[in-house]
C-alpha positions in Angstrom: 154.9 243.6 103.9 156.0 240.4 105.6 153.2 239.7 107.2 150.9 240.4 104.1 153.1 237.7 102.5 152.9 235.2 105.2 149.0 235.2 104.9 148.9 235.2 101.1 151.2 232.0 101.6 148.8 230.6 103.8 145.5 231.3 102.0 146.5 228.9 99.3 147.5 225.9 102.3 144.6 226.5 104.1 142.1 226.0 101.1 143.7 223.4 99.7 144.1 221.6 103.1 139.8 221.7 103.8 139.1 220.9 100.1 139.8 217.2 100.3 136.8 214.7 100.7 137.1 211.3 101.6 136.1 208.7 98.9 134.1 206.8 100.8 133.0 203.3 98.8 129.6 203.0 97.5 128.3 199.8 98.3 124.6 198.2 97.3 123.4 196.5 100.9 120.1 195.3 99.9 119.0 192.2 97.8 116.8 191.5 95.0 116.4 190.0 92.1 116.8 190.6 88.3 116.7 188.7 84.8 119.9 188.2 83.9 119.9 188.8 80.0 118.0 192.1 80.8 120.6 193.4 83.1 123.4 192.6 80.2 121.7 194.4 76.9 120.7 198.0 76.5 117.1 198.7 76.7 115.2 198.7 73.1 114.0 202.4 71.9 110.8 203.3 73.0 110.4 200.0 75.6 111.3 199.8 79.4 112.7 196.5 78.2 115.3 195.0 75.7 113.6 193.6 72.9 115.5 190.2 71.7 115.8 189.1 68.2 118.4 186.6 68.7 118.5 184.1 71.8 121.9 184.0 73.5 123.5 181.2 73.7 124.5 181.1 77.3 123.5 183.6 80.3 126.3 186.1 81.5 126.6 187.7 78.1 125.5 190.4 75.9 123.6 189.1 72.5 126.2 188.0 69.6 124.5 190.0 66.4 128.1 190.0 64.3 131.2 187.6 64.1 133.7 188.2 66.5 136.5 186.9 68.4 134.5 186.1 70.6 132.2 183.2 69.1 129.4 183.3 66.0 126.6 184.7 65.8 123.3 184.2 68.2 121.1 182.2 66.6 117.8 184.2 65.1 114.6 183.9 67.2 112.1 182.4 64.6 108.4 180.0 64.8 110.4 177.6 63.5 112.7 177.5 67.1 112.5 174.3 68.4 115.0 174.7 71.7 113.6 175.7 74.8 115.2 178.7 76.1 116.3 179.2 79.6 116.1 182.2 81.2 118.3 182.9 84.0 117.3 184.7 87.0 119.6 186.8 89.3 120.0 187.0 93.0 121.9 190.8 93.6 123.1 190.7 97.2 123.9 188.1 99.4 122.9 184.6 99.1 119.8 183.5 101.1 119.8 180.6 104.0 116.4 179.5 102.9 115.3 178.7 99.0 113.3 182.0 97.5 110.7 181.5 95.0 109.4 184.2 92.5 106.7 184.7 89.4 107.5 184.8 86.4 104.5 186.2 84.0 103.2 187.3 80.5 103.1 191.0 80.3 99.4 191.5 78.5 100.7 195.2 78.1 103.0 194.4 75.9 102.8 191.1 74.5 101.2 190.9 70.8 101.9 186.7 71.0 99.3 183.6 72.0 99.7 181.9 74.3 99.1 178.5 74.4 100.3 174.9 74.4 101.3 172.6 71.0 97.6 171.5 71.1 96.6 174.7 71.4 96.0 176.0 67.5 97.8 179.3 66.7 100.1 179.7 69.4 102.8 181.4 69.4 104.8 180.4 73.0 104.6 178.8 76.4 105.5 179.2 79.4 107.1 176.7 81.1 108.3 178.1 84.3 105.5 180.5 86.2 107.7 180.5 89.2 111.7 180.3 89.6 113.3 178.9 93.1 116.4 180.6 93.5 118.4 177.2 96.0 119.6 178.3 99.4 122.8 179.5 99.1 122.8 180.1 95.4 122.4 183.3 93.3 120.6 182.0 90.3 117.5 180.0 89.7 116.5 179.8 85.3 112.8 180.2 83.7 111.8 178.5 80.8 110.0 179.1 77.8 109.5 177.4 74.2 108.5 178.8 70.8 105.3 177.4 69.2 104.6 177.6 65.6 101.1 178.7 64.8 101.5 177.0 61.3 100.7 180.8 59.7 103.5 182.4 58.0 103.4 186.2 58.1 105.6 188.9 57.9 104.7 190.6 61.2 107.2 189.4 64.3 104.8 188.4 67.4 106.5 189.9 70.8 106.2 188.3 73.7 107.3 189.9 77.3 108.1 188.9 80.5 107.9 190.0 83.9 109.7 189.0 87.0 108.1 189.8 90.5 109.6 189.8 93.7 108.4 187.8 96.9 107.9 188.9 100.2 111.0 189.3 101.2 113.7 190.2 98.4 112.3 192.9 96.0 112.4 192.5 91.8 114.6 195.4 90.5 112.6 197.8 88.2 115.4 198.1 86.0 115.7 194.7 85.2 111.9 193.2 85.6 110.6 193.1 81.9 112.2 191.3 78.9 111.0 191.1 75.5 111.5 189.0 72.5 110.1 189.7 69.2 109.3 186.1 67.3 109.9 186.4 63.7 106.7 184.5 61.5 108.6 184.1 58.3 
């Protein structure tokens, strides 16, 4: 009976002793590179992308759509816009020795806008920036776009999307490739 009761003791110990795993950290080791805004909001329903109404007002940061305590509200994306918007891109991983450049495109896919200049009659954005240098030793680099005014009112928003690409060297992240903003015509 004793020794029945030493090895119920021990089945307990001896399971509970081999059940432990180590935590080990999970750490990302690669690089590559990511448009910041897209990273910070959810994806839109039905898109691989978030779809922007409102421009933010700084990168870092989720879109303001309601007061809070935090600041006011993003401004509405309209034809009217006159600001060019920066877009910044992300370095993930560690900083590079040399400068990296990367495209920046229109998504025809997706993309219901014109595009064109302010001479260019119903346009509905530009493209500033069709490649983004990321500095040596830096982890951002910034695109930029502006909103043209076709001069038509309508009550259909235009959407415009862009898509980052990687270089030879560092990857773009399929997560965070695409962005969309939806221009509102009223």
């Amino acid at each position: 009976m004793k020794k029945l009761f030493k090895y119920l003791l021990l089945i307990p110990l001896i399971t509970s002793l081999t059940g432990c795993v180590k935590n080990d950290d999970i750490l990302f080791k690669g690089t590559l590179v990511e448009i910041d805004w897209a990273s910070f909001n959810a994806r839109t329903s039905g898109y691989p992308f978030t779809l922007f109404t409102r421009v933010p007002g700084e990168p870092g940061r989720g879109v303001y759509n309601s007061p809070n305590s935090y600041g006011g509200i993003d401004p509405l994306l309209t034809r009217a816009t006159v600001d060019t918007i920066r877009m910044r891109i992300n370095l993930v991983g560690p900083q590079q020795s040399t400068p990296q450049t990367f495209t920046m495109g229109v998504n025809s896919t997706f993309t219901t806008g014109i595009e064109g200049s302010s001479t260019t009659p119903g346009a509905h954005f530009q493209l500033i920036d069709r490649t983004v240098t990321i500095p040596a030793n830096s982890s951002f680099g910034f695109c930029r776009w502006v909103v043209r005014n076709p001069g038509v009112s309508s009550t259909i928003p235009v959407t415009v999307v862009f898509q980052l690409r990687g270089n030879n060297s560092i990857p773009v992240s399929e997560n965070f490739q695409f962005i969309g903003w939806s221009i509102s015509q009223l």
